[in-house]
PDB file of N, CA, C and O in Angstrom:
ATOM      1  N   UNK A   1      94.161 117.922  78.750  1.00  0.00           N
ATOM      2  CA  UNK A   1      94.794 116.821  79.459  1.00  0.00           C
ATOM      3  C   UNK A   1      94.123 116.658  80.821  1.00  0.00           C
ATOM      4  O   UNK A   1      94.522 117.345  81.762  1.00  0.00           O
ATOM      5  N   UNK A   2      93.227 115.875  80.959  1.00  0.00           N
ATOM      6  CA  UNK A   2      92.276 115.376  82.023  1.00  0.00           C
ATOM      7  C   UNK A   2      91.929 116.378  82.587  1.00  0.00           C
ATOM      8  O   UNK A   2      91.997 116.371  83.816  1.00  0.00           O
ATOM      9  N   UNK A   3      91.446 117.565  81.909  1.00  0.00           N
ATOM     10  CA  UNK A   3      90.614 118.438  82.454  1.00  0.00           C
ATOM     11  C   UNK A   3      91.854 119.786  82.701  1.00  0.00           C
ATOM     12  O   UNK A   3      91.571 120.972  82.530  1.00  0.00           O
ATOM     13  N   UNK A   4      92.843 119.425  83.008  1.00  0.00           N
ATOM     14  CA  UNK A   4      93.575 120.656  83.424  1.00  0.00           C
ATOM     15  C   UNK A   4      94.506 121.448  82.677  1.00  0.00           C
ATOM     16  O   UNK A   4      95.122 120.892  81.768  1.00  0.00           O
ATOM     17  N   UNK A   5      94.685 122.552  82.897  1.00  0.00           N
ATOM     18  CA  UNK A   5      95.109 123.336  82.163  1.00  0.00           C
ATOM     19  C   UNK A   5      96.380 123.784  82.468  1.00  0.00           C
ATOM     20  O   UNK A   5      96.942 123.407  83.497  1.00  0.00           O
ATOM     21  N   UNK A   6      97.107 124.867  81.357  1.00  0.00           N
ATOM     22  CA  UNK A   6      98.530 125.180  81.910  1.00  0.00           C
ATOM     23  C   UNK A   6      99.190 125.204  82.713  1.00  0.00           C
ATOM     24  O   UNK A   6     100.285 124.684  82.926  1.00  0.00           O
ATOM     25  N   UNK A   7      97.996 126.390  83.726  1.00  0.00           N
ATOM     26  CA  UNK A   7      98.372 127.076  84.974  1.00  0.00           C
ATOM     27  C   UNK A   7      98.410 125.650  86.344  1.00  0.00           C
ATOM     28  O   UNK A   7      99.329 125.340  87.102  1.00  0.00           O
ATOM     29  N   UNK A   8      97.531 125.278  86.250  1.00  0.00           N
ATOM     30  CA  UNK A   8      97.172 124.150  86.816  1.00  0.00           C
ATOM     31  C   UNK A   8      98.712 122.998  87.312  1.00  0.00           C
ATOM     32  O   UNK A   8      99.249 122.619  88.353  1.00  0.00           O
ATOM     33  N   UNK A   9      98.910 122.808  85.698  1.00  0.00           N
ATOM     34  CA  UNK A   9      99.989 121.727  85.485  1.00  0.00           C
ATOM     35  C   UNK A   9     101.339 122.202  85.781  1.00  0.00           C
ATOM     36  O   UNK A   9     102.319 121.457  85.761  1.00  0.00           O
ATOM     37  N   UNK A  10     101.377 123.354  86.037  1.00  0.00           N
ATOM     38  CA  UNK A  10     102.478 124.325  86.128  1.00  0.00           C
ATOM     39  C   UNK A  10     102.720 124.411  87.461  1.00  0.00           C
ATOM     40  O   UNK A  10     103.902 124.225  87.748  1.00  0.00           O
ATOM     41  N   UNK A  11     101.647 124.734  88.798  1.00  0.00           N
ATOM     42  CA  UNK A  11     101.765 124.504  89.811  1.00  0.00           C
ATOM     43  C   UNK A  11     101.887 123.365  90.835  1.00  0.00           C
ATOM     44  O   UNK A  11     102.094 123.319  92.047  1.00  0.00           O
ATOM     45  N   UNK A  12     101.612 122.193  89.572  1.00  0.00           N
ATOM     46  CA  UNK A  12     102.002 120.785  90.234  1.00  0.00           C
ATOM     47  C   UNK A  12     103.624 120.596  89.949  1.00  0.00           C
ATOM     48  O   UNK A  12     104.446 119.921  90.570  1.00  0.00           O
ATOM     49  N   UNK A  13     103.731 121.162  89.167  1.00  0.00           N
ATOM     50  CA  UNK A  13     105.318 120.802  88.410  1.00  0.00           C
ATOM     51  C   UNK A  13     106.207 121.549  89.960  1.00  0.00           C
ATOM     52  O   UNK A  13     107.140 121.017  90.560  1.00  0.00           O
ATOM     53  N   UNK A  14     105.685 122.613  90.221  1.00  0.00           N
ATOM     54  CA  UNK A  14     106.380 123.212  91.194  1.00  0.00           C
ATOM     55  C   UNK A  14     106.412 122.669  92.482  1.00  0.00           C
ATOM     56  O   UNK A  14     107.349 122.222  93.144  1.00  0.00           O
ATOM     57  N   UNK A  15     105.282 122.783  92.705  1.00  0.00           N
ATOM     58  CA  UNK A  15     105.051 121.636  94.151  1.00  0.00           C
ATOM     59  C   UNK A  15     105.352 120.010  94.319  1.00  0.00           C
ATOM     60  O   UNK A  15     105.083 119.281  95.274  1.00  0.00           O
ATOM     61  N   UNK A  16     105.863 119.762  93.330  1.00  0.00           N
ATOM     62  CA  UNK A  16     106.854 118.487  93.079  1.00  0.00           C
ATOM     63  C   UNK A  16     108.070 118.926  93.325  1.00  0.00           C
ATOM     64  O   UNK A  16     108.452 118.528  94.426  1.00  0.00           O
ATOM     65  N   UNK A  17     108.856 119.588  92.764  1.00  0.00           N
ATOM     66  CA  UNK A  17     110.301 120.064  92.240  1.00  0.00           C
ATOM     67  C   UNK A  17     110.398 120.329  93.978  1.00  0.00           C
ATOM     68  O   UNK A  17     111.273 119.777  94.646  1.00  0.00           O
ATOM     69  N   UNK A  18     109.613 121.032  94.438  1.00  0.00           N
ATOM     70  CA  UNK A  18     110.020 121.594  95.734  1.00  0.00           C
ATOM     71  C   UNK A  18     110.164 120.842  96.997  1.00  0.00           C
ATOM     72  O   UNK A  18     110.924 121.127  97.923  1.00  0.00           O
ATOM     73  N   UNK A  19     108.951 119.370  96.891  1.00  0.00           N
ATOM     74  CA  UNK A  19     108.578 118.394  97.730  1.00  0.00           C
ATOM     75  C   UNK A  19     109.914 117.651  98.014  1.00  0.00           C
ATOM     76  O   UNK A  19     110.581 117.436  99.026  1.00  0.00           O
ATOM     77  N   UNK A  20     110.048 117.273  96.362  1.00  0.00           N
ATOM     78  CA  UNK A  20     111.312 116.278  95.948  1.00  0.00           C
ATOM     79  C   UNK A  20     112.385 117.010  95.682  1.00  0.00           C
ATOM     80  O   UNK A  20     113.296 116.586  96.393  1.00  0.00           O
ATOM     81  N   UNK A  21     112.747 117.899  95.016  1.00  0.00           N
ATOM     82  CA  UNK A  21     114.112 118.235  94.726  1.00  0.00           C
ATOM     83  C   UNK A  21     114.864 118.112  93.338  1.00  0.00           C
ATOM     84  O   UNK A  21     115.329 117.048  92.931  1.00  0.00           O
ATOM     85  N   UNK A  22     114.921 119.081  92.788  1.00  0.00           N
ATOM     86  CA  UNK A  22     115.811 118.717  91.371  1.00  0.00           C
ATOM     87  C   UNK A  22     116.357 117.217  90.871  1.00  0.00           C
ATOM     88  O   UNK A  22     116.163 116.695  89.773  1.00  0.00           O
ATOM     89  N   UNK A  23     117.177 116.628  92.132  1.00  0.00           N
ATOM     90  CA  UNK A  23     118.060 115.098  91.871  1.00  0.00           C
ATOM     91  C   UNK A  23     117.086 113.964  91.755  1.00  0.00           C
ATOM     92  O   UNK A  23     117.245 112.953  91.071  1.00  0.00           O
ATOM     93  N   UNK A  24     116.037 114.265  92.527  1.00  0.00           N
ATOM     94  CA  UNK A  24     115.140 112.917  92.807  1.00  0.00           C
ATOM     95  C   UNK A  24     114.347 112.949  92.014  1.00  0.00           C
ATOM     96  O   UNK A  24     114.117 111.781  91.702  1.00  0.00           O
ATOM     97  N   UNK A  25     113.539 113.835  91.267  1.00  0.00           N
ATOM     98  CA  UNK A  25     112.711 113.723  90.454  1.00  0.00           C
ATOM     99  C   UNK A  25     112.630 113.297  88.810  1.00  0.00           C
ATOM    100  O   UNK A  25     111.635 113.336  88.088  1.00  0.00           O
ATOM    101  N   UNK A  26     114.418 112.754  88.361  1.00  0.00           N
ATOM    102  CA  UNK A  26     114.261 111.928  87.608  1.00  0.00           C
ATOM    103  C   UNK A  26     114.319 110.421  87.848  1.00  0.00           C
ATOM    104  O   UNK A  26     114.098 109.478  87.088  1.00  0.00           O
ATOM    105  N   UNK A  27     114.716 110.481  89.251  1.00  0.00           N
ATOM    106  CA  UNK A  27     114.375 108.811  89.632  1.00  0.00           C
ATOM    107  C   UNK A  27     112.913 108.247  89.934  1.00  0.00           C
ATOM    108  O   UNK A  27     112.410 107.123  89.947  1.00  0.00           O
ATOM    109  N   UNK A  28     112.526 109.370  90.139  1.00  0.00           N
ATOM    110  CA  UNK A  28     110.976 109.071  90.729  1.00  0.00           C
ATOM    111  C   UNK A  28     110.274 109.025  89.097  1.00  0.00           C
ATOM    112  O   UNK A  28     109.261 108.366  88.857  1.00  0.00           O
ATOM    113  N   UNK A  29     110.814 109.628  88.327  1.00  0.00           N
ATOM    114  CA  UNK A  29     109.310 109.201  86.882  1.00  0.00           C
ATOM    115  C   UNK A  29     110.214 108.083  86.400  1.00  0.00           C
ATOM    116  O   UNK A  29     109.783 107.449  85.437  1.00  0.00           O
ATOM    117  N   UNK A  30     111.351 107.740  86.881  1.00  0.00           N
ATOM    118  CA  UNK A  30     112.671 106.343  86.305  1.00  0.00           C
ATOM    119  C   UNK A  30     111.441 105.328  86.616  1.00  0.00           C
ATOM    120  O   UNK A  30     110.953 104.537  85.809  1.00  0.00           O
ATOM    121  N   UNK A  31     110.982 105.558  88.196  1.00  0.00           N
ATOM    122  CA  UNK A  31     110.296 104.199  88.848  1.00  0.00           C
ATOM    123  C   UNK A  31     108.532 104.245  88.536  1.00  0.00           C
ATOM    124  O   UNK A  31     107.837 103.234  88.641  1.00  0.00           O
ATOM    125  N   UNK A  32     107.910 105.784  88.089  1.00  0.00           N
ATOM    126  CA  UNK A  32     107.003 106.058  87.316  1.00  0.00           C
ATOM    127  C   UNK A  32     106.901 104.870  85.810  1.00  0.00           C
ATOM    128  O   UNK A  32     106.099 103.953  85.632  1.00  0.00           O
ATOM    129  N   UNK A  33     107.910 105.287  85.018  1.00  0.00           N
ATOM    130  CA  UNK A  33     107.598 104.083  84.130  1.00  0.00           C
ATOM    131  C   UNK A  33     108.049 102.964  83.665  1.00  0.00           C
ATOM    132  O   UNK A  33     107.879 102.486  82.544  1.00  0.00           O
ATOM    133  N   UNK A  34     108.744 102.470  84.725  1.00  0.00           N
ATOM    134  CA  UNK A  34     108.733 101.279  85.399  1.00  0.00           C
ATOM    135  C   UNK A  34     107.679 100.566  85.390  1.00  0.00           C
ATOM    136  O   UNK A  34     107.433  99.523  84.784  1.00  0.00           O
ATOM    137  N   UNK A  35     106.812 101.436  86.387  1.00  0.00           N
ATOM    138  CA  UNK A  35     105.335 100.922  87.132  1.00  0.00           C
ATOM    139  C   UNK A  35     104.369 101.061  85.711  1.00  0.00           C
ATOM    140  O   UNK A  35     103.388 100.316  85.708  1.00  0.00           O
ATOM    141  N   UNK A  36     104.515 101.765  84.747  1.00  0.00           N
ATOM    142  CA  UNK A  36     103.612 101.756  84.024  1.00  0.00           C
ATOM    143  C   UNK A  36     104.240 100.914  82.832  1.00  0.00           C
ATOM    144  O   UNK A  36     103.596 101.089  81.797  1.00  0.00           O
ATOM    145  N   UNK A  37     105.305 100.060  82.689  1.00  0.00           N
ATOM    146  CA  UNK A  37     105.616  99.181  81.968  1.00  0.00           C
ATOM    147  C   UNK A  37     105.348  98.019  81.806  1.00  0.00           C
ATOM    148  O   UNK A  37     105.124  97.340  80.804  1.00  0.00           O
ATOM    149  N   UNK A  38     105.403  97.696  83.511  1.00  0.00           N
ATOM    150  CA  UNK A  38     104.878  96.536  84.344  1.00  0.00           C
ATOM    151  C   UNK A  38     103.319  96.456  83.846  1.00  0.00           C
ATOM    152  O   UNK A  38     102.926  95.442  83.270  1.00  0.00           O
ATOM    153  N   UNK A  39     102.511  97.481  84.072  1.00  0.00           N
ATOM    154  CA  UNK A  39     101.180  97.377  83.933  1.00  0.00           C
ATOM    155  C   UNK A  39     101.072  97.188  82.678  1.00  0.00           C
ATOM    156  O   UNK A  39     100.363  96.231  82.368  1.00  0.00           O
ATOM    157  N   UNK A  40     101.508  97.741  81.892  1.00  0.00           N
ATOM    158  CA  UNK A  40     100.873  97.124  79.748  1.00  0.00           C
ATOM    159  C   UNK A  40     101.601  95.865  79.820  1.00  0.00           C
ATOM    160  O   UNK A  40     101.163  95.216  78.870  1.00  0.00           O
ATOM    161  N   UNK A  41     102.534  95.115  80.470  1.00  0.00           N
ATOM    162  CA  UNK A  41     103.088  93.671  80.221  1.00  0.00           C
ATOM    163  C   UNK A  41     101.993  92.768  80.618  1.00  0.00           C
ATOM    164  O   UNK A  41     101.475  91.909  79.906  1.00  0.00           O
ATOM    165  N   UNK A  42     101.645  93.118  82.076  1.00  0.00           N
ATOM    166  CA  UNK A  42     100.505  92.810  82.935  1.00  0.00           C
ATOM    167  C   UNK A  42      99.171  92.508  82.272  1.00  0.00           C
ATOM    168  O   UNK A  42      98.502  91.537  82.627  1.00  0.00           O
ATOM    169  N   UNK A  43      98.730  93.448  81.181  1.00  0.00           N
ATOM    170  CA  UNK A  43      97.803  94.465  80.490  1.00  0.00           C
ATOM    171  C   UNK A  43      97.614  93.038  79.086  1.00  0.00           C
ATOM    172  O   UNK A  43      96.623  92.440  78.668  1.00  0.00           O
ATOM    173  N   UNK A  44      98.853  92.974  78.787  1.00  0.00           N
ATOM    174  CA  UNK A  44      99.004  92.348  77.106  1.00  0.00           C
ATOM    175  C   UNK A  44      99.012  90.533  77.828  1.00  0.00           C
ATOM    176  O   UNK A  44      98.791  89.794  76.869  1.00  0.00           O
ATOM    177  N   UNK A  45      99.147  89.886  78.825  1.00  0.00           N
ATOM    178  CA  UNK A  45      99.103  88.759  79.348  1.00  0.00           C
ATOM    179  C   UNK A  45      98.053  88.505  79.302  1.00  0.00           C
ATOM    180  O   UNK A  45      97.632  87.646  78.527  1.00  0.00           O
ATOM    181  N   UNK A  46      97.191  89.262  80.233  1.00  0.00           N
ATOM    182  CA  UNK A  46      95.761  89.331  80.456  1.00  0.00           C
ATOM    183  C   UNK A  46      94.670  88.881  79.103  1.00  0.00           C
ATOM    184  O   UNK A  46      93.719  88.112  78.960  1.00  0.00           O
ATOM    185  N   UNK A  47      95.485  89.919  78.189  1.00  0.00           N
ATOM    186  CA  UNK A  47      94.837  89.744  76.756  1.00  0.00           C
ATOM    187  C   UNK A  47      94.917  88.581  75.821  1.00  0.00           C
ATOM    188  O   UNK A  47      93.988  88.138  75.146  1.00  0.00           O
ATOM    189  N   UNK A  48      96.247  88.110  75.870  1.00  0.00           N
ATOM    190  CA  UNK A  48      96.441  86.768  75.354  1.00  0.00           C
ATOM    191  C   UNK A  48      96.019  85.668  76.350  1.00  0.00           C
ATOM    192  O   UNK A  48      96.297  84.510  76.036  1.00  0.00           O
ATOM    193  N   UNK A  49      95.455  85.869  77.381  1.00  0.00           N
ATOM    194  CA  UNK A  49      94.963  84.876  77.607  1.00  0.00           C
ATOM    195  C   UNK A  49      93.764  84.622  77.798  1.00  0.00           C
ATOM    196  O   UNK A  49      93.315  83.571  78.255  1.00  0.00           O
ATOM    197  N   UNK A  50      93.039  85.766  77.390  1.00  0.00           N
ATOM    198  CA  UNK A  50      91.854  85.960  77.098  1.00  0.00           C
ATOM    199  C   UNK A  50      91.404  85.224  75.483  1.00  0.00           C
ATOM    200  O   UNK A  50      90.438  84.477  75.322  1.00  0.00           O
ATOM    201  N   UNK A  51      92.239  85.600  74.550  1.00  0.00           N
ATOM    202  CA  UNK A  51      92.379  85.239  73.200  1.00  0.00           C
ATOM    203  C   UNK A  51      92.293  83.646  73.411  1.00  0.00           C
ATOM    204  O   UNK A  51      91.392  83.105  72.769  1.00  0.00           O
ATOM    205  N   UNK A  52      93.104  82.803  74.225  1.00  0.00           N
ATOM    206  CA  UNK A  52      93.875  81.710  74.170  1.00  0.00           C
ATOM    207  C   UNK A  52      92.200  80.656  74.623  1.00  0.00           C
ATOM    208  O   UNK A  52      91.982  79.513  74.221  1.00  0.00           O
ATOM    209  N   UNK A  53      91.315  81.444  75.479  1.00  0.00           N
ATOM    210  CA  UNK A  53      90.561  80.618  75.972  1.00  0.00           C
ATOM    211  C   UNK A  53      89.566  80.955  74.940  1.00  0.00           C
ATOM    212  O   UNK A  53      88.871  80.006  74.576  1.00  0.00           O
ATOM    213  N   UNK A  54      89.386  81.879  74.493  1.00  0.00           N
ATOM    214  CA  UNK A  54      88.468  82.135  73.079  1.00  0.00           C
ATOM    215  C   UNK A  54      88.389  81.256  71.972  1.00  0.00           C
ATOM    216  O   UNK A  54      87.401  81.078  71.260  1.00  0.00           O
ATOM    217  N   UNK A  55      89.868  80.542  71.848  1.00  0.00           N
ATOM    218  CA  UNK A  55      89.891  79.846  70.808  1.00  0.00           C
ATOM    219  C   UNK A  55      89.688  78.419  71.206  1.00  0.00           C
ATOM    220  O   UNK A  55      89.057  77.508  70.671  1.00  0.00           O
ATOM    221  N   UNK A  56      90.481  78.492  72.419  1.00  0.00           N
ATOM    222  CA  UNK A  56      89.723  76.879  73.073  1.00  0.00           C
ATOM    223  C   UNK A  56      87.989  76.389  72.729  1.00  0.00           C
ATOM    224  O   UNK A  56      87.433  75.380  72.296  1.00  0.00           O
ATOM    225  N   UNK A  57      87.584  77.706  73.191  1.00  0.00           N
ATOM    226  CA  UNK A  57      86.085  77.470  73.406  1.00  0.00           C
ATOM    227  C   UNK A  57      85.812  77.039  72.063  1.00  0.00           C
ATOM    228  O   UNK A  57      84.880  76.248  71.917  1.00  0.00           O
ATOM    229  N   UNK A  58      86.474  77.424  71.034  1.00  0.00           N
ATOM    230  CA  UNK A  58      85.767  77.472  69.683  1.00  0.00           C
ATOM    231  C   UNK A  58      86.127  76.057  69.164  1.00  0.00           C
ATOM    232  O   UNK A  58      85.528  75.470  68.263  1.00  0.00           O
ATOM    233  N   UNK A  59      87.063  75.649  69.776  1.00  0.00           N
ATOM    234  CA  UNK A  59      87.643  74.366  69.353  1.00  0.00           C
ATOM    235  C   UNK A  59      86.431  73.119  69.608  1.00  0.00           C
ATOM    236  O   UNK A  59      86.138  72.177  68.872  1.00  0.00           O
ATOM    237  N   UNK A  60      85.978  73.436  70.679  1.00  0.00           N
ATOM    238  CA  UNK A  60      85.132  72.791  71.890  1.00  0.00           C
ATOM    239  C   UNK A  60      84.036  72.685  71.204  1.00  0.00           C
ATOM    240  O   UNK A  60      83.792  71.671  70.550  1.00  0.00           O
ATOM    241  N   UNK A  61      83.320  73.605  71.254  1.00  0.00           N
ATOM    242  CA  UNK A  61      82.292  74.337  70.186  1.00  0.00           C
ATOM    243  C   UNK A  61      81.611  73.157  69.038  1.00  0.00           C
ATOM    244  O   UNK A  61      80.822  73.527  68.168  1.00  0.00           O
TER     245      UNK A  61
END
């Protein structure tokens, strides 16, 4: 997982928990994928409208 390993992922987990706190840290990945929900909606727009001018062109064509 992007290069890192157990130990690694284990000491981020901690140095989170400790930064933030037991309570906050399910609101914070709440607004985590949020933000990454937003981005594939963002992501799949982009794409259909990529598609949409593809077919224009072909119409044109």
């Amino acid at each position: 997982m992007f290069g890192l390993g157990f130990q690694e992922i284990l000491v981020i987990a901690l140095i989170i928990l400790l930064l933030f706190g037991g309570k906050k840290i399910p609101e914070l990945m709440r607004g985590l994928g949020k933000g990454v929900k937003s981005f594939k909606e963002g992501m799949n727009e982009v794409t259909d409208v990529k598609k949409e001018v593809e077919q224009d062109e072909k119409k044109d064509a």
